[in-house]
N, C-alpha and C positions, 0 to 999 in steps of 0.2 A: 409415475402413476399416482394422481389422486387419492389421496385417503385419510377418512376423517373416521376416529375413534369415537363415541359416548361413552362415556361412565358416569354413575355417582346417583342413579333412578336409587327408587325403592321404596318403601311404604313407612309414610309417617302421616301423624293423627292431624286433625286440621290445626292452624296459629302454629303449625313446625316450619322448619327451614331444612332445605337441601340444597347443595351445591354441585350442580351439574360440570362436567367436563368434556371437554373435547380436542383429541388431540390431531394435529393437523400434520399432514408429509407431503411429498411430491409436486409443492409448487413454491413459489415466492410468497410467505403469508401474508409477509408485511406490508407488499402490494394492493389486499385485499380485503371490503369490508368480508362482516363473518354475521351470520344470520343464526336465529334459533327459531325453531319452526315445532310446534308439536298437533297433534291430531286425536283427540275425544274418541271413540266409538259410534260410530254412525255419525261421524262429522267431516268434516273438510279439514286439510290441514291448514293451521294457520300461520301468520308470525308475530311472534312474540318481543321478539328484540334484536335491532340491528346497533353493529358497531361500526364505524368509518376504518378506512386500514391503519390509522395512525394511534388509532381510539380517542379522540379529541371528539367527535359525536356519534350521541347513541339514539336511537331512537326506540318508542316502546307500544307494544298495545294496549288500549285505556283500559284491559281490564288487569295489568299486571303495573302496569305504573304507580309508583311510591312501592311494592312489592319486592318487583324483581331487580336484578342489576348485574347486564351484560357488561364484562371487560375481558382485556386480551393481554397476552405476554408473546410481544413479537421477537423473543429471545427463545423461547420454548416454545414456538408454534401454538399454541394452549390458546381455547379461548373457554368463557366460563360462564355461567350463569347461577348469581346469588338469587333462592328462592328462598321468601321469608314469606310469614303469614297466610301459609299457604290454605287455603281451602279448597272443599272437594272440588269445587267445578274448574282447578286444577290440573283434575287426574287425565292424564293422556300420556302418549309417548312423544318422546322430546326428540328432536331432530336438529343438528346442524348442519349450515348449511355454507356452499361457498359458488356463489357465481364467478365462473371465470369464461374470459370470450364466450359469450351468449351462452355457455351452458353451465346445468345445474349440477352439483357433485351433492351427496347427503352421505351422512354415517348408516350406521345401522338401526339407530335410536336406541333410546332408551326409560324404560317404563318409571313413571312418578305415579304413584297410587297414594291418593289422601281421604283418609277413612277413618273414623274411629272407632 
């Protein structure tokens, strides 16, 4: 059984950092890249940053590049994402994600709120 944990949301003032987690079971991880996907409020959800399964490439979206920084620990199933300089148009819930054989798995997410 699939399952991916979030942790590590929560509310800090804009130019703060959080460090997202997400803890991974029920498959081969190392296999597999690991996606972070979050969603605004009356928005779509997006992706924010992909890892390769071996973590040798990461990929990012231009509005969190030089920001954020997706990596993984294929030893602790763990994958993670550094948020630094965070600003409000930030705040959404944060999702990971793992495509396995054409389908989608996600956590539960978890809320980043940036406000001051």
């Amino acid at each position: 059984q699939v399952q991916l944990v979030e942790s590590g949301g929560g509310l800090v003032q804009p130019g703060g950092s959080l460090r997202l987690s997400c803890a991974v079971s029920g498959f081969t991880f190392s296999r597999y890249a690991m996606t972070w996907y979050r969603q605004a409020p009356g928005k779509e959800r997006e992706l924010v940053a992909r890892i390769s399964s071996g973590g040798g490439s990461r990929n990012y979206a231009v509005s969190v590049k030089g920001r954020f920084t997706i990596s993984r620990d294929n030893v602790k199933n763990m994958v993670y994402l550094q948020m630094n300089s965070l600003k409000v148009e930030d705040t959404a819930v944060y999702y990971c994600n793992a495509a396995i054989s054409g389908l989608n798995y996600w956590g539960q997410g978890t809320q980043v709120t940036v406000s001051s």
